[in-house]
N, C-alpha and C positions, 0 to 999 in steps of 0.2 A: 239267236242274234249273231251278226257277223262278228267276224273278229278285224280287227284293225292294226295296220301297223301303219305310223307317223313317223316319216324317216327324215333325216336331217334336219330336226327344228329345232329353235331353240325353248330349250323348257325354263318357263321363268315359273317358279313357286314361292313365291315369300315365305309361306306359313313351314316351310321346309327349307328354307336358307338354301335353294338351288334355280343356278341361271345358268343354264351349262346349252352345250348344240347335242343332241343326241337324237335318238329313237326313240318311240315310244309305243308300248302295243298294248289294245285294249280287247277284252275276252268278259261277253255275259254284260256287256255295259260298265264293266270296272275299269279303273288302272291296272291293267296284269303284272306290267315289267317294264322298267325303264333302263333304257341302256342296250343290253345282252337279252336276245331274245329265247326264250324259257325254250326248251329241249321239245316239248311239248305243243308248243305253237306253231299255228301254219294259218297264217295271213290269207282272208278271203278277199280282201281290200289292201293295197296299198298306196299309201298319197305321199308322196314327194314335196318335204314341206321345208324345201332348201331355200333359207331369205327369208321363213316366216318365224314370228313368235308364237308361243304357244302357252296361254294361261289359263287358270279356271275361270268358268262361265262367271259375271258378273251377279251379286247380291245387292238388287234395291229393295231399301229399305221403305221407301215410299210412296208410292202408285195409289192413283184415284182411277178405280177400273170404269166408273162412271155407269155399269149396267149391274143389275138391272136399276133402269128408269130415268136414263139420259142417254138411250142409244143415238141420241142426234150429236152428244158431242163425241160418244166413242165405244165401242164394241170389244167386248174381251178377246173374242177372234181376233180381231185385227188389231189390235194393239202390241198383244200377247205376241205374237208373230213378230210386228214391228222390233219387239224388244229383243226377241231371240237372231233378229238380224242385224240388231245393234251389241249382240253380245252377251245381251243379259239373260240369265237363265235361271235366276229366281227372281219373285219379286212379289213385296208384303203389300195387299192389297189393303187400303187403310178406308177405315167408315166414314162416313159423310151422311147431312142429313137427308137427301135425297136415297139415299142408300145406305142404312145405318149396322150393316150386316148384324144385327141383334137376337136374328133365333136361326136354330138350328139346321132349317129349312135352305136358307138365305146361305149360309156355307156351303151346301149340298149343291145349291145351287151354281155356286160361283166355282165351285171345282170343279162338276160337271162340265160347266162351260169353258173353264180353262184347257182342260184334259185334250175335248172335243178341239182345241184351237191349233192342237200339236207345236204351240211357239213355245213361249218361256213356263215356267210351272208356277203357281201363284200359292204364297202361301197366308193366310188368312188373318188378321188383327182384327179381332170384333169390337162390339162397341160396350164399351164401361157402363152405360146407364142405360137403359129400355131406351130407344128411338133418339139417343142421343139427348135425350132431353134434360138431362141433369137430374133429377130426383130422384130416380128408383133405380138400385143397380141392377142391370144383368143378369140372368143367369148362366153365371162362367160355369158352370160346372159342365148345363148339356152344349155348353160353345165350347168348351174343351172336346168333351167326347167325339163334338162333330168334327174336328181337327181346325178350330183356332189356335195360334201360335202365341199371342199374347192379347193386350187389350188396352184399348185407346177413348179417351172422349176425344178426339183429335181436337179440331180450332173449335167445340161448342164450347157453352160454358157449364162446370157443377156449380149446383146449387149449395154453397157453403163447406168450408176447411174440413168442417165434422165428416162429413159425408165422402171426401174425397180423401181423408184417413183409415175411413171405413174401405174405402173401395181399393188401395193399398192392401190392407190386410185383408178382404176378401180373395184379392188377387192372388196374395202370397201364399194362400192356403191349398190353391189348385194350382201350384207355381205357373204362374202366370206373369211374364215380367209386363209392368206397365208403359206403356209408351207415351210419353208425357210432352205435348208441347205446351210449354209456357207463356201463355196470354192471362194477365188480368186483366178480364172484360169488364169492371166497373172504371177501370183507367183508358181504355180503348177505346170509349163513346164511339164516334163513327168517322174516327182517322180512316185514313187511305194512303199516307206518305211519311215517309221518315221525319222526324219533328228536327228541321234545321232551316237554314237559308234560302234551298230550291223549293220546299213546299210554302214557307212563308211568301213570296216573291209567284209562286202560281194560284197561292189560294186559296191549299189544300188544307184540309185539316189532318192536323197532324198526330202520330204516332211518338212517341216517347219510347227511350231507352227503357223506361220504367218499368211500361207495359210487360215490358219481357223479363227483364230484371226482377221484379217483387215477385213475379211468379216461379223465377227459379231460387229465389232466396224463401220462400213458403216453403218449397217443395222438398229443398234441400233440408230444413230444419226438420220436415215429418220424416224425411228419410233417414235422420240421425237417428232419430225416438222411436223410428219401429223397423228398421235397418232391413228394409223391404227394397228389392232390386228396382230400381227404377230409369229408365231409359230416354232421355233427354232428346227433343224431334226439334230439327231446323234451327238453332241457333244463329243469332244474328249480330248481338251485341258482344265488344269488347267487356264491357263487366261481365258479361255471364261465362264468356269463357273464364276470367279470373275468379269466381265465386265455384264455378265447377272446377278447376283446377285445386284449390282450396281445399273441398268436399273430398277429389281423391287422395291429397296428400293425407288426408284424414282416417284413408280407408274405408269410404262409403262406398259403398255398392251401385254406383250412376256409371252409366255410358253416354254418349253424348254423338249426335251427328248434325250435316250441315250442309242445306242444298249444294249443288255446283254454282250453280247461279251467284249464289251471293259470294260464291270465290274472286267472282270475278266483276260483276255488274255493282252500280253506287247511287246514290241519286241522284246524281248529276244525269243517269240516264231516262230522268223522267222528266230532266226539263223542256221539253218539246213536248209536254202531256201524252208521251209514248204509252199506250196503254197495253201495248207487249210487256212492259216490266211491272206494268202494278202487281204485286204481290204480299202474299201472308205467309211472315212478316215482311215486313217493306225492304226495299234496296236502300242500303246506312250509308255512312260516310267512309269514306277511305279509312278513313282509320279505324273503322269497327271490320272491315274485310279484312285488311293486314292482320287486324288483331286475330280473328278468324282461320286466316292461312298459318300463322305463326303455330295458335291451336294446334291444329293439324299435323304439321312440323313437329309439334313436343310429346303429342301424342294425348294432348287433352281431348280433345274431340276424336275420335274414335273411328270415324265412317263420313264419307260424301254419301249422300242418295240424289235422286233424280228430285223427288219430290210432282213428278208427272202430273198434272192437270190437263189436260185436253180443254179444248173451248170449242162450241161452235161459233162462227164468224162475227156474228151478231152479240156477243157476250163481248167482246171487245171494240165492238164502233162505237158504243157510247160516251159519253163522257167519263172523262178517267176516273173521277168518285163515284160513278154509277155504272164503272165497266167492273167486271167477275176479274177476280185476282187469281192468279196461278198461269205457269209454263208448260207449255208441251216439251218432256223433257228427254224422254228414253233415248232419243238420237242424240244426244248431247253430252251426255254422264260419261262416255268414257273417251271422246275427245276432252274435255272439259277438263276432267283427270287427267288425264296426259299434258294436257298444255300445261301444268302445272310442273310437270317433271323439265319441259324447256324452261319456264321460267325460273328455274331452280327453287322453288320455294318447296319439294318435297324430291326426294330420290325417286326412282322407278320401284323401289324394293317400296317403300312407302305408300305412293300413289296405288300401287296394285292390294296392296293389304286395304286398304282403306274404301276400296268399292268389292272387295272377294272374301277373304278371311275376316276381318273385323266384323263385319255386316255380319254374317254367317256364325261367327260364337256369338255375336249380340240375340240372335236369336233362337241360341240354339240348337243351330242343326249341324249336319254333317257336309259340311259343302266348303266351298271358297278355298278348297285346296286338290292338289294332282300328286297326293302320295300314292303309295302301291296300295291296291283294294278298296280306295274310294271310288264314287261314282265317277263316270269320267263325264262329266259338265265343262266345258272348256269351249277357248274361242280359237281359232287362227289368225293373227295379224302382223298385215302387210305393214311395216312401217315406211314401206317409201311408194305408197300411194298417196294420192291427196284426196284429200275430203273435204266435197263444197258444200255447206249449209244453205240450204236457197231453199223456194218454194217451189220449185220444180223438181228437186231430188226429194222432198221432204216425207217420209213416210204416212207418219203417223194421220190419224184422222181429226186430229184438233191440229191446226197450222196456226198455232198461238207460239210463238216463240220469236225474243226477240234479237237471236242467234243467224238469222238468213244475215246473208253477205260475208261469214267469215269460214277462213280457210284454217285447215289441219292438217298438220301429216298424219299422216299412216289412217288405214280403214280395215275393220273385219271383215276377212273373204269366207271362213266357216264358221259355222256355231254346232258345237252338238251337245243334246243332252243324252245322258244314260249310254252315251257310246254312241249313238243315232246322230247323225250329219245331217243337219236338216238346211 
């Protein structure tokens, strides 16, 4: 493998409290040396990275790879790619019931195909019950062995408190952190919209605070009583950040993350029956976002993810109760993040921890940082390019987003994994 030297950049590392302009040289796909180039080195490659920033590859926590068995909305090839030229260079591919990754096979499969994509690297969250179905768990042991990383009933529902007790302590035995997003689906009936003003006035049946809320106050309570690591997915509501705030002062063992999307989007964006924003959980009110960004800011929430859905075209012309909920997101997540650090609602040192480092101890791996002898996973960016969101620059293969027309500074000009500039 070449070796590399990265001259003049600036190295931004949260997870290492360094933002400095220097050098950087990588040897075997590692971090070799930063700063002073080791006695020993001789650069086969040199890049001139004068103007640019230089941080590690992005960790999403969220991705619906959508194959195997919806290649119409989207292909791990080309996704996978997408995201590595959006920066991101991990990314936890979450089950679904179309694709429940449930046996051992199904794993085998989707890293095969990741590998073969040469974009981002995918790391695996299987599914907590056989075929998602709620009743029967899993067997975590050979979804471990086949390299799952933890284990999700994502938006299905379990069948009963008992059993998704059971499947906490199941989990915790093959440590296996759980990744929990919180829906009570007997309170859900078949809402589609945030339960206030805009869905009354369009129609829509609505979604309650509750729905989210009872579920992270359940969830919170079994985590007290068997003090099993559990991992909090897309948080929406201002109570639940206050009830997870709570739980850490407590010293429970939750982490917590939170689409981009709802940093920013409210339901005011559905009043046109825009069915770009239907999503699970719904777009809240201003004041459940703030309450969200605030999160964020204190350090309650943990991590932004993409929360990635692809659509094909036709999932989104129907009627907004009868259109597929979810964003095409991987082109978004790190402008998204960033315009966060213009609006001042997070620092740069924050913002970066919060889609690099945070993500990456939440699931345990070795990434989301650019110290000496980690893998060198990292992006290059330009901060004084602009970047148009439209349907014409738009990568990805789901153009479900309802982010076209808006403008960012700065854009990623490299991505590499393992030392490799792809």
């Amino acid at each position: 493998m070449a070796t590399l030297q990265i001259k003049s950049v600036r190295l931004i590392d949260p997870a290492n409290q360094q933002d400095q302009i220097t050098d950087v040289y990588i040897k075997s796909g590692l971090i070799h040396a930063i700063g002073t180039a080791p006695n020993d080195f001789l650069a086969e490659e040199i890049l001139d990275a004068d103007g640019l920033w230089m941080f590690a590859g992005l960790v999403d926590l969220s991705v619906y790879l959508r194959e195997p068995g919806q290649e119409n909305k989207a292909t791990i090839q080309h996704e996978m790619q997408v995201a590595a030229r959006s920066g991101i260079t991990t990314v936890c591919a979450m089950p679904e019931l179309a694709s429940p990754i449930d046996t051992s096979a199904r794993i085998q499969q989707i890293k095969e195909k990741s590998q073969a994509a040469k974009g981002a690297q995918v790391e695996v969250i299987a599914a907590l019950t056989q075929g998602l179905r709620g009743d029967q768990l899993s067997n975590m042991s050979s979804l471990k062995k086949a390299g799952c990383i933890s284990v999700s009933q994502g938006l299905e529902p379990i069948k009963g408190l008992n059993l998704l007790r059971t499947s906490m302590e199941y989990a915790a035995t093959h440590q296996l952190k759980l990744f929990y997003q919180p829906v009570e689906h007997s309170l859900l009936a078949k809402g589609c919209a945030h339960e206030g003003a805009v869905a009354t006035r369009l129609g829509l049946a609505p979604i309650s605070h509750a729905v989210e809320t009872t579920a992270v106050a359940q969830m919170l309570m079994l985590v007290e009583e068997t003090q099993t690591p559990v991992h909090f997915c897309r948080l929406s509501c201002e109570k639940s950040v206050e009830l997870l705030s709570l739980a850490k002062a407590k010293g429970l063992p939750v982490t917590a993350d939170v689409a981009a999307h709802q940093l920013f989007l409210t339901e005011m964006d559905i009043s046109d029956f825009n069915t770009l924003c239907n999503t699970l959980p719904p777009l809240r009110s201003e004041r459940d976002r703030d309450a969200l960004r605030q999160g964020l800011a204190d350090g309650v929430i943990d991590a932004i993810c993409s929360d990635h859905q692809p659509h094909d075209i036709d999932a989104k012309l129907a009627p907004f109760q009868q259109s597929s909920a979810g964003i095409s997101a991987l082109e978004t997540l790190l402008p998204l993040s960033l315009r966060l650090v213009e609006d001042r609602v997070l620092t740069l040192d924050q913002a970066l921890r919060c889609i690099t480092h945070h993500p990456a101890q939440i699931i345990n791996q070795p990434k989301g940082t650019l110290a000496i002898g980690q893998v060198a996973d990292f992006c290059l960016f330009d901060p004084n390019q602009y970047l148009d969101i439209s349907l014409s620059t738009f990568q990805s293969q789901g153009k479900n987003s309802p982010f076209f027309g808006w403008g960012f500074s700065g854009r990623v000009v490299k991505t590499a994994i393992s030392g490799r500039i792809l």
